[in-house]
FIMARTOR-688363 format. One record per residue: z, x, y of N, C-alpha, C, O, CB in turn. Coordinates in steps of 0.2 Angstrom, whole numbers, plus 5000, padded with zeros to 4 digits. Glycine has a CB too. Example, Ala and Ser with C-alpha at 12.3 -4.5 7.8 and 13.67 -1.06 7.14 Angstrom:
<nodes>
503950664972503950624978503950664984504250714983504550574978
503550644989503650684995503950645000504050675006502950704997
</nodes>
This chain:
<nodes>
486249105113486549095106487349105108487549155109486349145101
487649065107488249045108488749085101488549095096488348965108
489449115104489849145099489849145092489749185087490449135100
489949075092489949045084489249075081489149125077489948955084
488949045082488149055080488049125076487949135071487649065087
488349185084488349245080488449275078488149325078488349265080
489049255075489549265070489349265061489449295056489949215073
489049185063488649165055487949195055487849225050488549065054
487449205060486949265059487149335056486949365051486749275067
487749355060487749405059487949415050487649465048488049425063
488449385047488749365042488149355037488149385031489349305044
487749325039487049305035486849365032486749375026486449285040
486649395037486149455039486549505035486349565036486149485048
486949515031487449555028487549535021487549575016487949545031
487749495020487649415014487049445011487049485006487549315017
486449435015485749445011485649525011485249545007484949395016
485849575015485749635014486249675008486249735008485649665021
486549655005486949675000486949644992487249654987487749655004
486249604993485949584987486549534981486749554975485649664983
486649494984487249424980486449404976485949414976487849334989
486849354972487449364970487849404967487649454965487549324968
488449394966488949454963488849444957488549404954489749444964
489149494954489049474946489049434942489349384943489149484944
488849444936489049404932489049424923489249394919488649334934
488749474923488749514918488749584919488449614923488249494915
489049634914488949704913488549724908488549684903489449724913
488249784908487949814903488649884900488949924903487049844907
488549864893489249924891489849894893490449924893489150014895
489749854894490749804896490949764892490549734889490949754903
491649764892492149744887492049664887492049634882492849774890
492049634895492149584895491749554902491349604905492949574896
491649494904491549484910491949454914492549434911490949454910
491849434921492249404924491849354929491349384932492849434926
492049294931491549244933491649254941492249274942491649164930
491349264946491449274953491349214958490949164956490949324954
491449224962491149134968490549174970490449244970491649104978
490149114970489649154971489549134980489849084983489049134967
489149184984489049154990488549144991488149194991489249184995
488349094993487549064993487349035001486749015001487448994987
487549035004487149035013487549025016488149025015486648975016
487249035022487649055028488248995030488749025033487249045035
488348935028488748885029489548905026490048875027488348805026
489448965021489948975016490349035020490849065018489748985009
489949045027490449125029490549095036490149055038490149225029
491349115038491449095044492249115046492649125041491249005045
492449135052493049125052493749115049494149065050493049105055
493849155048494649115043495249135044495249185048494749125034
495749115043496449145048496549185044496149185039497149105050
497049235046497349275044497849275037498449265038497549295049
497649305031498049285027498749295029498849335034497849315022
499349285026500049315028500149355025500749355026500549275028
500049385023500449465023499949495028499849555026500449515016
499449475036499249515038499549485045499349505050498749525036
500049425045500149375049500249435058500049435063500849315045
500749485055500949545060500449585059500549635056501749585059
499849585061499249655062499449725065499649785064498449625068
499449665070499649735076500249735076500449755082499349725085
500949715071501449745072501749805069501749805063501749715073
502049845071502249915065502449885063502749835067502549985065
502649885057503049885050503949875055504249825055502849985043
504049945058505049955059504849915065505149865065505650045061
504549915068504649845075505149775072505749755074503649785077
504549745067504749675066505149695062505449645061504249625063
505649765056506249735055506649765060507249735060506549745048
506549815065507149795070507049725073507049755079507149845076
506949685074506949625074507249575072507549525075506649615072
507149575065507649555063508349565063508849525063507349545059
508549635061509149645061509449665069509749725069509149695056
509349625073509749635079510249585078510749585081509349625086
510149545074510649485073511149515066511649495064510049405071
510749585062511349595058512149605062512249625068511049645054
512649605055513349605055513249665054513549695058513749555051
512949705048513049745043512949805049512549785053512449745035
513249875049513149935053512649975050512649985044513649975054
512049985056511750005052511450095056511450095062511249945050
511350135053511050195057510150185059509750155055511250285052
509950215064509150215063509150165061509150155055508650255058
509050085065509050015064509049995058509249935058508549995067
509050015051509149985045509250025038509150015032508549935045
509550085041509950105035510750135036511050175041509450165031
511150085029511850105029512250165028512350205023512050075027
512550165034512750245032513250255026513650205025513050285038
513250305022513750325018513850405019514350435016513650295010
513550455022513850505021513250525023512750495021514150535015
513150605031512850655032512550685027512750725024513150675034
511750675026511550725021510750725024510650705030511750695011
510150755020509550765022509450725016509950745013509250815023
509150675014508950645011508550695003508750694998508650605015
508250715005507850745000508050844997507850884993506950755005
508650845002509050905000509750884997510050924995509150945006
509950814996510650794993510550814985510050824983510750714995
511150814982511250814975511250734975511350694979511850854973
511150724968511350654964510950614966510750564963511950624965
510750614972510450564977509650514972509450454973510150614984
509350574969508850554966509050504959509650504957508450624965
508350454956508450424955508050454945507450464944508350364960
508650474938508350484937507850474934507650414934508650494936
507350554930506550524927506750554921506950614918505750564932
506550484918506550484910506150554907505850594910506150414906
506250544899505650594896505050604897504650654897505650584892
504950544896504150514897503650514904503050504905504050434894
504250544908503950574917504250504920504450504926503050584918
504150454916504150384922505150394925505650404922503850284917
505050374931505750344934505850274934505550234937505850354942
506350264931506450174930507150174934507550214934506750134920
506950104940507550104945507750034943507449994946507350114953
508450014938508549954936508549894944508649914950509249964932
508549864943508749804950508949734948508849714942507849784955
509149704950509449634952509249594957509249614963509949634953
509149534956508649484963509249404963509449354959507349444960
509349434970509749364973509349304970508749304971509749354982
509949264965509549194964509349164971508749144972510149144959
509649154974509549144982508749144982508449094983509849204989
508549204981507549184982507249134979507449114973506949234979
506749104983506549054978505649084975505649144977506548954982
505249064973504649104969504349124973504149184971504349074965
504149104979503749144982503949204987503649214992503349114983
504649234986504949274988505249334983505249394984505449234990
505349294977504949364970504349374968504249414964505149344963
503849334971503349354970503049404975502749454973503049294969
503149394981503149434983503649514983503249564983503249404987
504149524982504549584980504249624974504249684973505349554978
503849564969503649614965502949634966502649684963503849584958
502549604970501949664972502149694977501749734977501349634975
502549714982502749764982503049824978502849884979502849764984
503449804973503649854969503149874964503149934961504349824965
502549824962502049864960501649894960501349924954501949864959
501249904969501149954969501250014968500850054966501149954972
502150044970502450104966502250134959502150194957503050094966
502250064957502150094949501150094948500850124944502550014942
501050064952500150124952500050164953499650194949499650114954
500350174960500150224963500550304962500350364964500150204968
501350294958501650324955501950344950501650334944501850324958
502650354949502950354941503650334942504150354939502950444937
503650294946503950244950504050184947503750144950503550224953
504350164944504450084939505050034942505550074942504750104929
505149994944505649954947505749904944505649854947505549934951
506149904937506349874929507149834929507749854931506449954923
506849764927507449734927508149754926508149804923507349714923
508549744928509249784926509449744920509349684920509849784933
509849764914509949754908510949774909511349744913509349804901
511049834905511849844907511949914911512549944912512249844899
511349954913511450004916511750014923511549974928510950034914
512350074924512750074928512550074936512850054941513150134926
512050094936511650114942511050074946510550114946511350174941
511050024947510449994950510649954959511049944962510149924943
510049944958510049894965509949824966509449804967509649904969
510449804967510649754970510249704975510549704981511149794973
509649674976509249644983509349604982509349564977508449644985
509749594988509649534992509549504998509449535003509849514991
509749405000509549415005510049395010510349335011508949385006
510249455013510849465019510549465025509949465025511349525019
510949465028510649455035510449525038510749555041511149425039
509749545036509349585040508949625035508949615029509849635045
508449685038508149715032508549785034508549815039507249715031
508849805024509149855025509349885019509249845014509649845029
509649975018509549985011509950055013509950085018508649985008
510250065005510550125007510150175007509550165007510850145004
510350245007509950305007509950345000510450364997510250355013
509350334996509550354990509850334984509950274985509850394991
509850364980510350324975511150334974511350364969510150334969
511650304978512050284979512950274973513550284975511750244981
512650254967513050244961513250164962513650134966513650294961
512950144956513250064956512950024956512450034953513550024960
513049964960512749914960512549904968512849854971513049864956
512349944972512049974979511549904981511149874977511350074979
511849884987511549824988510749854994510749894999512249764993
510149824992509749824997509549765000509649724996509249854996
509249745007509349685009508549685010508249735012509849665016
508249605008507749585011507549525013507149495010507349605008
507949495020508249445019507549395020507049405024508749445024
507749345014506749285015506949255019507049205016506349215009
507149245025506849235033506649265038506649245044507149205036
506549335035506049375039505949445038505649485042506349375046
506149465031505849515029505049525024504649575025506349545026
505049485021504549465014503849485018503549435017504649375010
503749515020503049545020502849635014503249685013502949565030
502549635013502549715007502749785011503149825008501649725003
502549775016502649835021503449825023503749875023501949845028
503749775024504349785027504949805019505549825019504549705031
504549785011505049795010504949855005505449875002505249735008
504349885004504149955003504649995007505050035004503449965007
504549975014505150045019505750015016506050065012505150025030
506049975016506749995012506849985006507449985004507149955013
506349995002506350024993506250094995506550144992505649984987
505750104999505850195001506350225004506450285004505350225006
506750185006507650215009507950235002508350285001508150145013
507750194999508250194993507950244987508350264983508350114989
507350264987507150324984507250384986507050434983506550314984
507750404992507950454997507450475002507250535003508250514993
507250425005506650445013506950435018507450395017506050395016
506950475023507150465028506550415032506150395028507350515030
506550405038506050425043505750435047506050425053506050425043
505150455046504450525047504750565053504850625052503450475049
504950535059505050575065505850595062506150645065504850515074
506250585058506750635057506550715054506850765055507150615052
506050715052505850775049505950815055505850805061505150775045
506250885051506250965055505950985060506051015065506051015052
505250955056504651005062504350945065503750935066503751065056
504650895068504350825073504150865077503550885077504950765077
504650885082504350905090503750945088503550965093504850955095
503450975083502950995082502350945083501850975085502951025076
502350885082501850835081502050775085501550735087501850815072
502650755088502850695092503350725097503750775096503150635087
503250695103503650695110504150665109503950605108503450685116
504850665109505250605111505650615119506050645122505850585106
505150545118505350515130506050475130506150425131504750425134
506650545128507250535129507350475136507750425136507550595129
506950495141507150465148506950395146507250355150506550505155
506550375141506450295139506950255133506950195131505850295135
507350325132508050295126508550275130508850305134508550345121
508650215129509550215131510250245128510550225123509750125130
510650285132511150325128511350305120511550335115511850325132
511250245120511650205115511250205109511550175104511750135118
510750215108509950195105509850285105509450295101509250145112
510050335108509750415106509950435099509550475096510150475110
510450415097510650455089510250425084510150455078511650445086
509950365087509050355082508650395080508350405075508550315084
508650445086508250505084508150575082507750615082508050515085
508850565080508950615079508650675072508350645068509450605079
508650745071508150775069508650805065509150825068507550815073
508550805056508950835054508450915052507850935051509250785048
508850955053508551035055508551065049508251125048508951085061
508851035043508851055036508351025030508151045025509551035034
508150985033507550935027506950965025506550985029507250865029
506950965017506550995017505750935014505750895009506851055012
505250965020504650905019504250905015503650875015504250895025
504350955008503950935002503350985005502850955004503650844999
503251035008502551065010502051025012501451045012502151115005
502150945013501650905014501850885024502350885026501650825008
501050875027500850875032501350835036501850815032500150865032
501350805042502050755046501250695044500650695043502350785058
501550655043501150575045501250515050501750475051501150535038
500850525052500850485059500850415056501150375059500050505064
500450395051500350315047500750315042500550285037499550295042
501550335041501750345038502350255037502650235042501850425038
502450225030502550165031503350185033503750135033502250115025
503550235034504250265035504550285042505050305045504350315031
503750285045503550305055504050255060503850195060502550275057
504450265064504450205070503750215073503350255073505250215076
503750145077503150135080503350155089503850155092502950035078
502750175091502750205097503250185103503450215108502050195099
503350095100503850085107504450065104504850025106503550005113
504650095099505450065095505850095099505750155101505650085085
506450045102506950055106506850085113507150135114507350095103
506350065116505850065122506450045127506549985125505150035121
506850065133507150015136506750015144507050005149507950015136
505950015142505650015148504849985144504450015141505750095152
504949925145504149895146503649945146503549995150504149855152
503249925139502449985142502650045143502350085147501949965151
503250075138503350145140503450175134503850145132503950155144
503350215130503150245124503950275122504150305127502550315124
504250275118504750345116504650395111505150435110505250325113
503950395107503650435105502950445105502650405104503750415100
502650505107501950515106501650585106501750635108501750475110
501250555102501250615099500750675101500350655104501050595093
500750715100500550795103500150845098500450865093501250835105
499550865099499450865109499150795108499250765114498850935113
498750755103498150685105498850645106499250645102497450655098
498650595111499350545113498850495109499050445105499750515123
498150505109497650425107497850435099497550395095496450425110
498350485097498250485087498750415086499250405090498750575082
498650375083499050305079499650295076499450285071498750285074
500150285077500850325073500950245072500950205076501450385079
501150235066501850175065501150155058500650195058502150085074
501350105054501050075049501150015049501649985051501050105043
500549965046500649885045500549885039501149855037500149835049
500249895035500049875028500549895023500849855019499249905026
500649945022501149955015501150055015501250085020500849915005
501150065010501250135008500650185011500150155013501150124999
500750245013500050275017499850335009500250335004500350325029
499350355011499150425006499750455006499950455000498650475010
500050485010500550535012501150515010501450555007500550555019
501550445011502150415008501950425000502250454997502450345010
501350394997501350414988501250484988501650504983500550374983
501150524991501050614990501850644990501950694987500750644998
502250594995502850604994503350594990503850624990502950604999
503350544986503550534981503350544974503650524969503650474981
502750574974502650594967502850674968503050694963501750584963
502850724973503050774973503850784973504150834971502750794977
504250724974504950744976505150724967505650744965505350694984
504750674964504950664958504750674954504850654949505050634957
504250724955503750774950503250734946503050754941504150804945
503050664950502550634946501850654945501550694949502550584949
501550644940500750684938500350604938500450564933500650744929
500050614945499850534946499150564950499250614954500550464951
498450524948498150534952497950464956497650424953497650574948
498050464961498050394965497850424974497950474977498950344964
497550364976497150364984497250304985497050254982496250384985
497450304991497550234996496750235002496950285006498550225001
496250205004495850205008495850145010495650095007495250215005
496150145015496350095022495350095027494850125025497250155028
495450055030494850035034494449995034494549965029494550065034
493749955037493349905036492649925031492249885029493249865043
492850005031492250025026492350095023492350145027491550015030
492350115017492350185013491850195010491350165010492750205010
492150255006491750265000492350304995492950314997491050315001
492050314988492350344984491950374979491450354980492750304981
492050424973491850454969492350484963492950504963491450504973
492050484958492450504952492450604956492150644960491850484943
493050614952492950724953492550754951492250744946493550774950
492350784955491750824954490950824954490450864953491950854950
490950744956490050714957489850754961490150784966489950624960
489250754960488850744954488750794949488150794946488250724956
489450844948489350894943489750844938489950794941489650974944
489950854933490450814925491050824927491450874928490350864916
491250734927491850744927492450774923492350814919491850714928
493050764924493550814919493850774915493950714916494250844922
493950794909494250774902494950744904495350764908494450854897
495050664898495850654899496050674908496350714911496250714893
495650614908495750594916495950504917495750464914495050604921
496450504923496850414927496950414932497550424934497450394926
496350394936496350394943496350334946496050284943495850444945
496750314952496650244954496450264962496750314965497350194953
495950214965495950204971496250124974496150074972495250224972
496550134978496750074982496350064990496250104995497550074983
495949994988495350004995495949934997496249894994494149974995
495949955002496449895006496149885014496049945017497449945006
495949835017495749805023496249765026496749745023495149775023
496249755033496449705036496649625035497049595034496349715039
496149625035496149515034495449505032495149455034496249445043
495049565026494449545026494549565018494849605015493849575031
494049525016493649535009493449605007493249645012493049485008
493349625001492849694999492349664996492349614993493149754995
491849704998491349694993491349794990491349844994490449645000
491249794983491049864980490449854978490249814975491449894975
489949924981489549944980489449994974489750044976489449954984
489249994969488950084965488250084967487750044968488950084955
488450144969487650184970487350234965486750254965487650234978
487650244961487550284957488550274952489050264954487250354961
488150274944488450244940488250294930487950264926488150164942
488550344930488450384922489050414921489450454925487750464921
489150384913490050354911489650364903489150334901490550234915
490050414899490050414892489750344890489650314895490750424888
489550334884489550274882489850254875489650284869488750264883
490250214875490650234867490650134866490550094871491650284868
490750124860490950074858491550024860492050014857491050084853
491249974866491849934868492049994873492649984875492449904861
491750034875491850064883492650094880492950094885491849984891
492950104877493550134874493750224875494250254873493450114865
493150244877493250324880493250314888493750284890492450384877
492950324891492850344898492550264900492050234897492350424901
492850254905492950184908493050174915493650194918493350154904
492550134919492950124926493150034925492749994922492350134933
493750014928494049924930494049924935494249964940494749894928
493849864936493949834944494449784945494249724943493349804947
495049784948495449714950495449704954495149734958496049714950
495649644955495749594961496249594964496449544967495849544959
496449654965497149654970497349724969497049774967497749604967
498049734971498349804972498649854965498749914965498949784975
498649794960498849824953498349794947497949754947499749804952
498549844942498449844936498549754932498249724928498749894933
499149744936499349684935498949624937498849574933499849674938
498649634943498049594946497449564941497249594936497649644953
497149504942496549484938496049534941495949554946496449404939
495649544932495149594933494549554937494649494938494949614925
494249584940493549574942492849614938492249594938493549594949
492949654936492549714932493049754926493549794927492349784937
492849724919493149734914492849804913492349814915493049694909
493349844909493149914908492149924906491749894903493749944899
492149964910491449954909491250024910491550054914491049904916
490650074906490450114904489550124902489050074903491050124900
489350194900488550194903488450204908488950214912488150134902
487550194910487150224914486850164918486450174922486550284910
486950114917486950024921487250044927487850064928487549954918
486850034933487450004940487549954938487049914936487449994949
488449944940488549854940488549844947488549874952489349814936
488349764945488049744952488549724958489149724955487449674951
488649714963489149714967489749684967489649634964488849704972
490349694969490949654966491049634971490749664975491649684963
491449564974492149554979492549534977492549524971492149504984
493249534980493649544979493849464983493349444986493849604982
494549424981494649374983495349384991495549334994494949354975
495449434991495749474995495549525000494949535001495949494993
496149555003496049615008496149685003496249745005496749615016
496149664995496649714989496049724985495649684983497449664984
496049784982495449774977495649854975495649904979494449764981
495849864968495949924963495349934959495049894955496549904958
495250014960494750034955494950084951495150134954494150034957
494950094943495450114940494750164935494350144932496050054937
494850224936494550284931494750304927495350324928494450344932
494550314921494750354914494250374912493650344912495150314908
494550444908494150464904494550494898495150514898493650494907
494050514892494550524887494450614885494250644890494450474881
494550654880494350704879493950714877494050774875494450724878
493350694876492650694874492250704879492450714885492550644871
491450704877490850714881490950684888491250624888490250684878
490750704892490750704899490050674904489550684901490950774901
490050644909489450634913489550654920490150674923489250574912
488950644923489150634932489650614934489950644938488750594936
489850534931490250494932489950444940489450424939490950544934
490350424946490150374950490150394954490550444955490250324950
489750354961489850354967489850284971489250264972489450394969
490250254973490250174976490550194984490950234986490750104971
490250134988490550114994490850054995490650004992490250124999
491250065001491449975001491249935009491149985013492549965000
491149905010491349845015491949785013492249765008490549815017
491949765020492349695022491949655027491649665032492949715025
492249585024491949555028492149465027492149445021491249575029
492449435033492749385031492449315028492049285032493149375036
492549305025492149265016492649215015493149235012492049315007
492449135018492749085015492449025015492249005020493349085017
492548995010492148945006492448875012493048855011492348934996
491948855018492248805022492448735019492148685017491848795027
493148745020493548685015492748585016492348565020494748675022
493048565009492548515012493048445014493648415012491848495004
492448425019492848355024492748285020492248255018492348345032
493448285020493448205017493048135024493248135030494448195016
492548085019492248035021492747995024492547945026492048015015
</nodes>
């Protein structure tokens, strides 16, 4: 049996053990939503890589040092400008204020220069933040303080909030992937990072003997920052990647200790640990999980005892260049009129914003299996103050799913 072959066997063999088709109705749901269906083996096969996975295997600060070798703009730690010695997270003023109502609105401005699918991009990344935090990245109207993106030559951002109109760069010929422009919307929330933190040499080696003099003050460790009591992160989307400013082929300038085989640098976007660090430095009360990998699981709190009262929890399942398929294996949710008390949704993507797949749906029904039109799939918990249940338990897979384009006669 030849490659191909086994490829669509195998894909088969998976297809039929996951019981398709997908849905098409809920029991206790608001709404439905219509699904592709996948119906034989001829419909799964190889597909390229969507583009925002186009760099897999590259970290995130590789490809914008990359690009900004050609910048004019000075920049410290390859892509942020300096304005003044400080620790990011120990500066005054730096922070970006949080309204009454808890949320942080960070006004902004977008280079007419982009053309749509260059705002369209900027704004899924900016809304993840706002799912996964208290985080808002809101038009700018007349207020004094916002940011400025645009696209200059390189990816780059100040540290913090600045006063004014603080330019950040994402330049559209070579920054617009979500993870490049995440890292420099996190500059500008006051991040440093990850290997600047205090306690590095605790967790990573640096192979000064692999820096070139000129390239050392990149790494430097500010001995004052304070890291929120949260763990160092190796996946963190604020990490340099193992060979950044390497001036020796195949030679590391970071690694980490004591396991060198642990993974350091990020491709996709935001990690657990960067949303951990921004709802603590800004006091957000956000219940949110990012689950990276080609298969998980998840559960409401406290399954299979009752879950908790006046609860908003989001998970984000996020894969490489493959589809999700969600499982419920178990499924007991209040049951109220129009699902309007305790409720799980399913989107199509990274935000609330994304087209539903599973309309608020509630009761003692498993619904029957979801995919996702993507590597992105949000599932969103509520409940209200009232009567309580078990609540859920689901898993996910991936697996690449695409309808082979049809050949013209």
């Amino acid at each position: 049996m030849d490659l191909k072959m086994l490829l669509v066997f195998t894909a088969f063999l998976l297809h039929a053990a996951l019981g398709f088709p997908i849905q098409e109705s809920y029991g206790n749901s608001t709404a439905t939503t219509e699904a592709t269906e996948i119906t034989t083996q001829e419909d799964i096969y190889e597909s390229p890589l969507p583009t925002e996975t186009e760099f897999e295997d590259e970290v995130i600060f590789n490809r914008i040092l990359k690009v900004n070798k050609d910048s004019s703009q000075y920049l410290q730690e390859g892509d942020i400008v300096p304005r003044r010695t400080r620790s990011a997270i120990n500066c005054r003023n730096c922070k970006w204020p949080q309204s009454s109502d808890g949320i942080v609105r960070i006004p902004y401005v977008l280079d007419p220069a982009y053309e749509e699918s260059h705002v369209k991009g900027i704004h899924e990344a900016m809304a993840e933040f706002e799912t996964l935090t208290c985080i808002n990245f809101v038009k700018r109207e007349t207020e004094h303080d916002y940011l400025n993106i645009k696209s200059a030559d390189g990816c780059w951002s100040h540290h913090g909030k600045v006063g004014g109109g603080q330019s950040l760069s994402v330049m559209k010929g070579g920054c617009m992937w979500k993870g490049v422009i995440q890292h420099e919307l996190d500059h500008a929330l006051g991040f440093l990072h990850e290997h600047s933190r205090s306690d590095r040499d605790e967790h990573v080696k640096i192979m000064w003997e692999y820096i070139s003099p000129g390239d050392r003050s990149d790494f430097r460790k500010f001995e004052n920052s304070n890291n929120l009591g949260l763990p160092y992160d190796y996946s963190s989307v604020m990490h340099y990647g193992p060979y950044t400013f390497t001036n020796t082929t195949g030679k590391a300038t970071i690694v980490p200790i004591p396991d060198r085989s642990v993974h350091i640098g990020q491709r996709l976007g935001l990690s657990n640990l960067d949303v951990a660090k921004i709802n603590k430095l800004y006091n957000c009360s956000r219940c949110s999980t990012i689950i990276d990998g080609i298969s998980g699981s998840l559960r409401s709190a406290n399954y299979p005892r009752n879950y908790s009262d006046n609860t908003n929890c989001v998970w984000l399942l996020r894969t490489r260049s493959r589809k999700i398929i969600l499982h419920f294996q178990a499924f007991e949710l209040q049951t109220t009129r129009g699902c309007q008390g305790d409720y799980v949704k399913v989107y199509d993507g990274a935000t609330k914003s994304s087209a539903v797949l599973m309309d608020k749906t509630c009761g003692s029904k498993i619904p029957n299996n979801i995919v996702s039109s993507s590597n992105l799939m949000l599932v969103e918990f509520v409940t209200d103050g009232a009567v309580t249940a078990s609540g859920f338990q689901a898993s996910f897979t991936s697996v690449r799913i695409q309808r082979r384009p049809s050949i013209a006669n």
